[in-house]
C-alpha positions, -999 to +999 in steps of 0.1 A: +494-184-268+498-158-236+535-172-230+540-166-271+527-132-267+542-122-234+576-137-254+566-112-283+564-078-261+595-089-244+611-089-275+598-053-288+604-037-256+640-048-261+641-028-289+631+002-278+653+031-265+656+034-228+638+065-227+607+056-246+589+058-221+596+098-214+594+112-251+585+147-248+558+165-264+571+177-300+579+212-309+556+226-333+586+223-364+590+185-354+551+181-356+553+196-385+576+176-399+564+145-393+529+154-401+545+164-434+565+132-441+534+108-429+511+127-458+536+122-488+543+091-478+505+078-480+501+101-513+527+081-526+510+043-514+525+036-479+502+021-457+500+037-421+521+011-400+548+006-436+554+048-433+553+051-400+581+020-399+597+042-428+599+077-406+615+056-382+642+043-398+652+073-423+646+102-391+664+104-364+646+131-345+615+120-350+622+085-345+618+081-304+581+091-310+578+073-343+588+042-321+560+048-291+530+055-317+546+022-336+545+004-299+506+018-291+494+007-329+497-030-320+483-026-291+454-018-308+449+015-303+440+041-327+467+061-349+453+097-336+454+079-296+492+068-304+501+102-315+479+122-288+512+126-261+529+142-290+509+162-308+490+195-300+452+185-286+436+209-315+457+184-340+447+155-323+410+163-327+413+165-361+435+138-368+407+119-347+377+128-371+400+122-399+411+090-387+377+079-389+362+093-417+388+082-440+405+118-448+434+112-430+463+122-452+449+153-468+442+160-430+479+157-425+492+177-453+466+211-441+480+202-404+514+202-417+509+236-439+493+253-408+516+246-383+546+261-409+530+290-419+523+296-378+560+288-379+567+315-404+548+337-385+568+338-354+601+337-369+585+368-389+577+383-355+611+373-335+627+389-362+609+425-359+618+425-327+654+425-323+655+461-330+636+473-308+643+454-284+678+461-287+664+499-281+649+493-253+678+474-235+696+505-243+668+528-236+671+510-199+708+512-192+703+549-201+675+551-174+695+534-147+724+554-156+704+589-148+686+576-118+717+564-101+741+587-113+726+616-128+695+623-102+722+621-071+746+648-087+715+672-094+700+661-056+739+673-043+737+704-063+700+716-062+684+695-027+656+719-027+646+713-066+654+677-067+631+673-035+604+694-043+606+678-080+607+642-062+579+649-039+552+648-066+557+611-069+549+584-044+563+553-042+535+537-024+509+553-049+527+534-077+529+504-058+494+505-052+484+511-090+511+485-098+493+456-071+456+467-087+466+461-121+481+428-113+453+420-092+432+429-123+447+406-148+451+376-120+411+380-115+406+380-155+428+348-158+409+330-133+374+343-145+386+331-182+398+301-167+363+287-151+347+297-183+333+269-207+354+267-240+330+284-262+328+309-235+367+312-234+362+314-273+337+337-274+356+364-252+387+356-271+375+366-301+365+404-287+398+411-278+417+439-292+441+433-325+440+394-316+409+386-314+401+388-354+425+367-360+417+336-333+378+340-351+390+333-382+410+303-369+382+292-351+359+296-382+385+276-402+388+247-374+348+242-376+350+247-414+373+218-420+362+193-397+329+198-409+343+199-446+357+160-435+322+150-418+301+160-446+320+148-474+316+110-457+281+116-462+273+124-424+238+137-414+235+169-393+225+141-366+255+122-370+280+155-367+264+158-334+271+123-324+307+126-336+311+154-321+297+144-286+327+119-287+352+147-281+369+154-249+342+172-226+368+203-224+363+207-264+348+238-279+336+209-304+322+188-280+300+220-267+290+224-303+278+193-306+258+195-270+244+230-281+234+205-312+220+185-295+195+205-273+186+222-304+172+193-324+163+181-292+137+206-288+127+218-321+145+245-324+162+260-353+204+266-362+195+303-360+180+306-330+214+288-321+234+309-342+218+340-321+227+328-290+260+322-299+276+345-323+310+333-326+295+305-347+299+311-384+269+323-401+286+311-432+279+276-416+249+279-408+237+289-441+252+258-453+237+236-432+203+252-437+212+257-477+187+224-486+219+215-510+232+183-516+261+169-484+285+166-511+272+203-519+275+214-486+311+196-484+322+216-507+312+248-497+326+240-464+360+234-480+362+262-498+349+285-469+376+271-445+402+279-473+387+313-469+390+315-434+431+297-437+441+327-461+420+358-442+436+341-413+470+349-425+467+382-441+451+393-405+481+381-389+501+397-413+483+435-406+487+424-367+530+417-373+527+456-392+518+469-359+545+459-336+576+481-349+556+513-350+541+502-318+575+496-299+590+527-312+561+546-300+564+537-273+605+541-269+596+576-281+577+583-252+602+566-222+626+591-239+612+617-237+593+613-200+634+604-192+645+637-204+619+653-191+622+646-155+661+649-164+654+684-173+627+700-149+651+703-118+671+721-135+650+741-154+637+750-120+665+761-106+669+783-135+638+800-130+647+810-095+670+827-103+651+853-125 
């Protein structure tokens, strides 16, 4: 029997390309893709090893991973473990509870609609861009053109303007403020960095223009999971324990610890909800609603859909914001430029009168 079986890897390593071994971690459209494919593919009957075999065959750029998850499965691992060195880890979390709740291909199908839309949303952004970033390349050359050609011709022609007019700026000073703010953002990286992850989410979420938006993702990634939970028939106690099976570095394992402390001790989801406010209170009122789980499922779903589509159009307001932003602040290097263009002269104009 081990000879037979040892005869049997042999034989599928064989198969495999040289480089299975190194597959790289897929780009967000690949994910998509193959998240995509995997859910019609089970809508339509597949079983999980027959589409996966499928993909393989009919894909060729998603076929190198295809083949590793198709090597892992018969080792006996878990689909979501197979697909964990390719996937993004918030996917793989879901796909995990999915996986074992039996929601697996609707999972797919939302994973595969989020990550495109998030796709969308950055070509959207690339695309405002080019313009003013075009402006600014020019908006540069035309600053290096006045600083090293224009500045030394007024410096030849007017030394006692340009170096009273030069004077009022020191170099060190701006290398000082320069080396504090950097110093400032190195501290906040680290200080964010050493923070727990509903810590890290909770000071996310204040942050100026972005911070709306990563709440409502946040409240849509509780919202669902708990949607696929609850509509197995899971008990507040079970979530917990589910949840407590995530990686230790999970905002939802945390959840499920703060969970865990509070039934532990008699207290209540809103003495929880108090202490942490970047928790839903929509979810909490569900859980605390006395309805039915397949009640509470439901609302779940329908809040998360919420969250998925507020989610979007706050993304949306946020891309509105760059162009008038950039040009702003173009507007302004242009005129500082010609400013500090014009004073030397205007100077020397004045003394003369």
């Amino acid at each position: 029997m081990n000879s037979n079986a040892q005869s049997l890897n042999a034989k599928l390593h064989e198969k495999l390309p040289k480089n299975i071994g190194t597959v790289k971690k897929w780009r967000m459209a690949t994910q998509a893709e193959f998240f995509s494919s995997l859910a019609n593919l089970l809508k339509i009957g597949f079983s999980l090893t027959a589409a996966l075999k499928f993909i393989r065959e009919t894909d060729q750029t998603l076929k190198p991973g295809t083949e590793k998850i198709i090597l892992n499965l018969q080792t006996g691992l878990g689909f979501s473990e197979c697909a964990k060195p390719l996937i993004s880890p918030s996917a793989y979390y879901q796909l995990m509870i999915a996986e074992k709740h039996g929601q697996l291909q609707s999972v797919l199908q939302e994973l595969a609609t989020f990550d495109r839309l998030k796709i969308k949303q950055i070509q959207k952004i690339k695309a405002m861009m080019v313009y003013p970033l075009f402006l600014c390349f020019i908006l540069l050359l035309l600053v290096v053109l006045i600083h090293t050609v224009v500045f030394p011709q007024i410096a030849t022609l007017l030394p006692e303007v340009s170096a009273a007019n030069s004077s009022r700026i020191n170099p060190i000073f701006l290398g000082i403020i320069g080396l504090f703010v950097a110093l400032v953002f190195l501290m906040s990286g680290i200080y964010l960095f050493r923070q727990s992850p509903l810590k890290k989410a909770e000071i996310l979420a204040k942050t100026p223009l972005l911070g709306p938006i990563f709440k409502c993702y946040l409240n849509y990634y509780l919202a669902s999971n708990l949607a696929i939970l609850l509509k197995n028939g899971l008990s507040v106690k079970e979530i917990y324990e589910t949840f407590m099976a995530q990686n230790k570095n999970s905002i939802i394992y945390e959840l499920g610890e703060k969970l865990h402390i509070a039934l532990t001790n008699g207290s209540s989801l809103k003495k929880l909800l108090r202490t942490h406010q970047i928790i839903p209170r929509e979810i909490i009122k569900f859980l605390n609603s006395g309805d039915t789980v397949s009640g509470m499922a439901n609302s779940m779903t329908a809040y998360s859909k919420l969250m998925f589509e507020e989610m979007i159009a706050k993304t949306n307001k946020a891309i509105g914001f760059i162009q008038p932003t950039m040009f702003l602040i173009i507007g302004v290097t242009i005129v500082l430029t010609y400013f500090q263009l014009l004073m030397p002269i205007y100077n020397s104009v004045k003394g003369l009168y």
